[in-house]
N, C-alpha and C positions, 0 to 999 in steps of 0.2 A: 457527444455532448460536452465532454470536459475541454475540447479542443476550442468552443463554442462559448464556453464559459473564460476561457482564458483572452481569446480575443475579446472579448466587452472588460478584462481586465481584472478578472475573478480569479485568483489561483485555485487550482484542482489538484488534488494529491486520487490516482484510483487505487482503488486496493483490491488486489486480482488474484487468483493464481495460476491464472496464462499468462504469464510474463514476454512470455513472445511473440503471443498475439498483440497485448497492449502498447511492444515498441514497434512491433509493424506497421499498427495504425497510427502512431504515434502522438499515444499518450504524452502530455508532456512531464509528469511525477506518479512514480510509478512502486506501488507499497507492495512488494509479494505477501502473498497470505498463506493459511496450511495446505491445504487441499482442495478438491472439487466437492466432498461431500460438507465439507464446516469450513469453509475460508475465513472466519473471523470467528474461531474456536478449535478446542480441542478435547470432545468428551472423555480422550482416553486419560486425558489428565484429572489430578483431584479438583474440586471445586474452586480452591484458592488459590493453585494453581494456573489455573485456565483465567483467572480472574488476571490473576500477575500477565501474565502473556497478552491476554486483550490490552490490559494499561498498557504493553509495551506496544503495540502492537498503532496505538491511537497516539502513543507519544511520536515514534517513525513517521505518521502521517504527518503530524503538527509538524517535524520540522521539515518535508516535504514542500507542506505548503511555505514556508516561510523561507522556501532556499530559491533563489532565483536560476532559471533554470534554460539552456537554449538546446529545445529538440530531446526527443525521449530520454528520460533518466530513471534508474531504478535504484530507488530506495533498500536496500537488503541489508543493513546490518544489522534486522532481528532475526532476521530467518537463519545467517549467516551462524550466531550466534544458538540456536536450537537445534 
């Protein structure tokens, strides 16, 4: 779908955490998440915590979308960074 969304001209940021599935198919921006059970959370953390990490987490998207990009790219340096 995203690949779909870019050709009409739409940038697409996915946010995964098969990372290696999404540059197989190739995705063309590409956000790693935590895991398979929460990919856009982390219950083990405290509430305001988990909050912090989602803002990062949507900030990485944003500048995903905003980076122009030729054939799969992976966005990681929040995962990098946790």
């Amino acid at each position: 779908m995203s690949k779909e969304l870019e050709r009409a001209g739409i940038p697409t940021a996915l946010l995964c955490n098969l990372v290696s599935i999404a540059v197989r198919v190739g995705a063309p921006r590409i956000v790693p998440t935590r895991g398979i059970p929460y990919p856009t959370g982390d219950p083990s953390l405290e509430p305001e915590q988990e909050r912090e990490w989602r803002r990062l987490l949507l900030e990485q998207a944003l500048v995903a979308l905003g980076t122009a990009v030729r054939g799969p790219t992976v966005f990681d340096e929040l995962t990098k960074a946790a």
